[in-house]
Each structure stands twice: as structure tokens, then as C-alpha cells.
C-alpha positions as a printed Julia matrix, in Angstrom:
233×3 Matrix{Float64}:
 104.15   62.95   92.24
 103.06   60.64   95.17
 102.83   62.46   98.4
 105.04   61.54  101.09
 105.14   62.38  105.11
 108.03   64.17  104.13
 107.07   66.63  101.29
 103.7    67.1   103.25
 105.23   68.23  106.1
 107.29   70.57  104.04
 104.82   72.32  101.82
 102.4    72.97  104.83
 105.88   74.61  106.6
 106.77   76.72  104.32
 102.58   78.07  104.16
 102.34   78.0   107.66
 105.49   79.66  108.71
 104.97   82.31  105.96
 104.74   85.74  107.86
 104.6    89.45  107.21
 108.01   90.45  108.13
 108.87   94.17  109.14
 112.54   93.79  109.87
 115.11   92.37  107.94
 119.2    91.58  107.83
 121.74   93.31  105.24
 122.83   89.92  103.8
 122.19   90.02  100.62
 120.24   87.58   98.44
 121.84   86.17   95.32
 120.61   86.85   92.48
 119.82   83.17   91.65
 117.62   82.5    94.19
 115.53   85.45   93.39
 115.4    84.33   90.17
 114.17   80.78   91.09
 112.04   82.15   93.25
 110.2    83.93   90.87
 110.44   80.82   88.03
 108.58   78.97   90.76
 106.08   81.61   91.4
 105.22   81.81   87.8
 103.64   77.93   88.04
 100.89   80.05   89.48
  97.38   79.4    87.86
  95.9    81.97   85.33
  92.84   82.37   83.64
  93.54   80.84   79.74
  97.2    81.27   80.76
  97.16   84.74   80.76
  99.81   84.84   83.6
  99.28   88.97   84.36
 102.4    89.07   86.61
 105.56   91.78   85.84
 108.16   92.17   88.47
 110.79   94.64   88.6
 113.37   93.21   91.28
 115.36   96.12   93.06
 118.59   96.07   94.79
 121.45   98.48   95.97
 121.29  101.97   94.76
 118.38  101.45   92.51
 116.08  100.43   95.85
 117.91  103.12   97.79
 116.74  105.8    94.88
 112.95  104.6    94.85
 113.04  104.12   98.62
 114.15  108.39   99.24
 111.7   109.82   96.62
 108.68  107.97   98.42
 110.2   108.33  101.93
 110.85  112.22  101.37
 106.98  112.73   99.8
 105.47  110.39  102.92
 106.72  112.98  105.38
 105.62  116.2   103.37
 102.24  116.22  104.55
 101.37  118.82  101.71
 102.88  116.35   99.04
 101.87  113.3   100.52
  98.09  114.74  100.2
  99.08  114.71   96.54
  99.28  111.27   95.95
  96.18  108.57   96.36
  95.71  104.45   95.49
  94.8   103.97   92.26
  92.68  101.19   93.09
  90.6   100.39   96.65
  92.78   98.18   98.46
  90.39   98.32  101.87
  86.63   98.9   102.2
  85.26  102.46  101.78
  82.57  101.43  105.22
  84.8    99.2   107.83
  82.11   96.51  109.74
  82.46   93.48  111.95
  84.13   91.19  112.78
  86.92   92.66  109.64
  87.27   95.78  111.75
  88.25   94.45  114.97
  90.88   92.38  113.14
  92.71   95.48  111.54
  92.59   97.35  114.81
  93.91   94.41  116.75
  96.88   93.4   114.03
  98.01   96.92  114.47
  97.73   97.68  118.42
  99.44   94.08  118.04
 102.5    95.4   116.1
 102.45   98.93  117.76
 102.39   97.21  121.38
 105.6    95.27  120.46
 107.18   98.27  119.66
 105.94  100.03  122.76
 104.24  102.62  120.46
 101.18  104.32  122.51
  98.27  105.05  120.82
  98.59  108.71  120.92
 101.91  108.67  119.61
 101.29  109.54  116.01
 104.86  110.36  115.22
 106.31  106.97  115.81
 103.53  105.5   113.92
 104.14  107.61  110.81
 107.69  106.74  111.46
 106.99  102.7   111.71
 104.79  103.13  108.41
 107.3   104.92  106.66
 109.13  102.11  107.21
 107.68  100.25  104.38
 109.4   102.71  101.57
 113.0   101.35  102.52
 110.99   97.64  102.36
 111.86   97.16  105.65
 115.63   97.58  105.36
 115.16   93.96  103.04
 117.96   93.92  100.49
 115.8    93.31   97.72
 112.61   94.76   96.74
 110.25   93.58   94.61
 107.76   95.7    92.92
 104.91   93.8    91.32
 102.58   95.5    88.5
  99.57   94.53   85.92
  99.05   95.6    82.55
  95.65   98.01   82.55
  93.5    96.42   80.3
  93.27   93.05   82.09
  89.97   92.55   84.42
  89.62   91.41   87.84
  90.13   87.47   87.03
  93.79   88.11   86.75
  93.84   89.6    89.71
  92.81   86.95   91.57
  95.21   85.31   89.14
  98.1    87.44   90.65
  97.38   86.71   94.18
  98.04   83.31   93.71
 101.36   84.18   92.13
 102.18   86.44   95.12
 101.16   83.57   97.84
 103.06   81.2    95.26
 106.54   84.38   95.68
 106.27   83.8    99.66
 105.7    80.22   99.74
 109.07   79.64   97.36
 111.06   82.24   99.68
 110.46   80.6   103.22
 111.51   76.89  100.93
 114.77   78.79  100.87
 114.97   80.21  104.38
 113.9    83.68  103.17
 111.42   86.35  104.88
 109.17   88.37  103.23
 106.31   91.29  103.64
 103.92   92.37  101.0
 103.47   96.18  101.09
 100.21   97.73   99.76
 101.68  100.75  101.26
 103.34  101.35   97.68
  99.77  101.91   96.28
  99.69  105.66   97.42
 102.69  106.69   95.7
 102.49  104.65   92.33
 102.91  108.09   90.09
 106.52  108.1    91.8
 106.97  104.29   91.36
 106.03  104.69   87.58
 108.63  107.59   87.51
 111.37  106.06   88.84
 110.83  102.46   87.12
 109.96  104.39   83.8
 106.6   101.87   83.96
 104.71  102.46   80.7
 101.24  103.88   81.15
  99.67  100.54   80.16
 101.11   99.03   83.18
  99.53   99.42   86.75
 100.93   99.08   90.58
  99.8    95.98   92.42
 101.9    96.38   95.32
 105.57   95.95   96.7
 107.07   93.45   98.56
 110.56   93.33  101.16
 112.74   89.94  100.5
 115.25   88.75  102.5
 116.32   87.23  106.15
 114.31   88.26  109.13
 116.43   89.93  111.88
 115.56   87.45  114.45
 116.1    90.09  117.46
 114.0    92.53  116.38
 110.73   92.91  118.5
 108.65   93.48  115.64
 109.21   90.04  114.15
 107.58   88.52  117.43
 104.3    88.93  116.32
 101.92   86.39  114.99
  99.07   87.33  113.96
  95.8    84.81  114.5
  93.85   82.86  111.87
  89.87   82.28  112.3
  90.0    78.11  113.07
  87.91   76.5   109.8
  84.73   75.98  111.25
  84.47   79.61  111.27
  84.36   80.09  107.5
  83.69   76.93  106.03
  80.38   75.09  105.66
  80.58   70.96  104.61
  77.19   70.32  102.75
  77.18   66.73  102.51
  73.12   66.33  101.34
């Protein structure tokens, strides 16, 4: 395909307007789409065509079901300290500059929603948040099968970039949500996941709720000469 002005301008849109979205509308998202969506995604590369991905799209009472059994162990502390990541999303030791980015993402978000640092129960609250995906009518929980190695992960975060990119074509929101990682022992439960299968993370899809504060923020990108290097000799 020759590139035009015009399909330029509209891939680099639908990258650049791509954002984590923490509030979403009830209108519902046909079936369809999702489905195209995800047929789109799957153009992702993979190592030797693997392609690792397995989605399990949830909706109505099934999302509402997964969404209470997480929500009710997240605010048991003595259950909640029952259930850990399978796999090390963040770094075990926290340095510069990656530090300063997390803290200032999150007093971002928290300042929006005039949530004071010393007010730990509205930030449980806001993070529990993330178990009814945002309010999102569909939820989209994204798993790997065990034996495959770290190649096809990298393999599925291209797929996942390529799931956001083909949502916000169609006018769609999303947020992907390592927050699912902790409880993945009640995921596999509910989704009757076979033990060869593993919990990447979920994701909320749907329209952003333009009015709510949340949805304001923006968070900032490092410009490119501050992590790229052009060796020309």
C-alpha cells in the first residue's frame, strides 16, 4: 500500500491519541466490533508465527460475576494478603529517573481526583476500581499458555498495542489493567482457565465518559533525543 497524507495522519492518531482510560460510558459495544478488533490485533508479529495470544471477552453478568469475587477479596485485607502476581510486573529495587515517573503518573491521577496523599481509603477505593474495568462494558482478559518463553511475550505486547490502536480506529477507549495479576487464582476460577494457561493482564473497552475528571489526564512522553542514539559512522 502507498502511503498517503491521509492514512498517515490516521495511523499516527489513533497511536497518539491512545490513552489509559479510567472511566467509561454504559453503551455497549457490539459484538462485531470487538470481534474486528481483535481479527486486527491478531496481524500482530510473532516469533515463527507462534501468535501466544488467548482472549476471553466478558460482558454483562459474566463481567459483573468476575468483577465481585475480585472486588470482595481486594477489600479483605486478610484475603487479599492471600493472593500475589504470578510473574514481576515492576522492578523488585525502584531507581531513577523510572521512579519519579510512577510517583508523578499517580499524584497526577490522584490530584485530578482531589485524592490527598494521606488518604489511603480513597486510593484503595480508586484502585479497586480496576476489578469492575472501570465501569467499561466489556472486559477483556488476555492470557499465555505456560510453556512459551519470554519472546512471545514481547510477541503479545505488540498484539496488545496492536488491541488499542484498532479500538481508538473505531472511536473506542481503552485501559490495560495489570492490576488483574494479583488475583489470577480467582480469574482462573471463574474463567475455568486450564492450568497450562497463564494471566497476562486485563483490559476495560469501551467509550470514555468525557466528563469525568479522571479522563483529563495525559500523561508525558520523554521527547526522542532522550532515548535514542543515531550512529551514522
Amino acid at each position: 500500500m502507498r502511503p498517503t497524507p491521509e492514512t498517515i495522519s490516521a495511523v499516527d492518531a489513533a497511536i497518539t491519541s491512545r490513552r489509559s482510560i479510567r472511566a467509561f460510558r454504559p453503551d455497549p459495544v457490539p459484538r462485531e466490533t470487538v470481534e474486528r478488533i481483535l481479527e486486527v490485533a491478531s496481524r500482530a508479529p510473532s516469533g515463527t508465527n507462534v501468535q501466544p495470544w488467548k482472549v476471553t471477552v466478558l460482558t454483562g453478568a459474566a463481567k459483573a460475576r468476575l468483577s465481585a469475587r475480585i472486588r470482595a477479596a481486594y477489600d479483605d485485607p486478610a484475603e487479599r494478603a492471600r493472593h500475589a502476581e504470578e510473574y514481576a510486573y515492576y522492578p523488585a529495587e525502584w531507581v531513577s529517573p523510572y521512579i519519579e515517573r510512577r510517583r508523578k503518573v499517580g499524584w497526577d491521577l490522584y490530584g485530578l481526583l482531589g485524592i490527598a496523599k494521606t488518604d489511603k481509603a480513597r486510593m484503595h477505593a480508586q484502585h479497586g476500581r480496576n476489578y469492575a474495568f472501570f465501569d467499561a462494558p466489556v472486559g477483556l482478559i488476555f492470557t499465555i499458555a505456560r510453556v512459551l518463553g519470554q519472546g512471545s511475550w514481547l510477541d503479545y505486547g505488540m498484539f496488545l498495542q496492536n488491541v488499542m490502536v484498532a479500538a481508538r480506529a473505531r472511536g473506542l477507549d481503552t485501559c490495560p489493567q495489570a492490576a488483574f495479576t494479583q488475583f489470577h487464582r480467582i480469574v482462573a476460577d471463574e474463567l475455568a482457565l486450564p492450568d497450562s494457561e497463564m494471566l497476562v493482564c486485563g483490559m476495560a473497552l469501551g467509550y470514555a465518559d468525557p466528563e469525568a475528571p479522571e479522563n483529563a489526564l495525559v500523561t508525558e512522553r520523554e521527547p526522542v533525543a532522550g532515548f535514542a542514539r543515531f550512529l551514522e559512522s
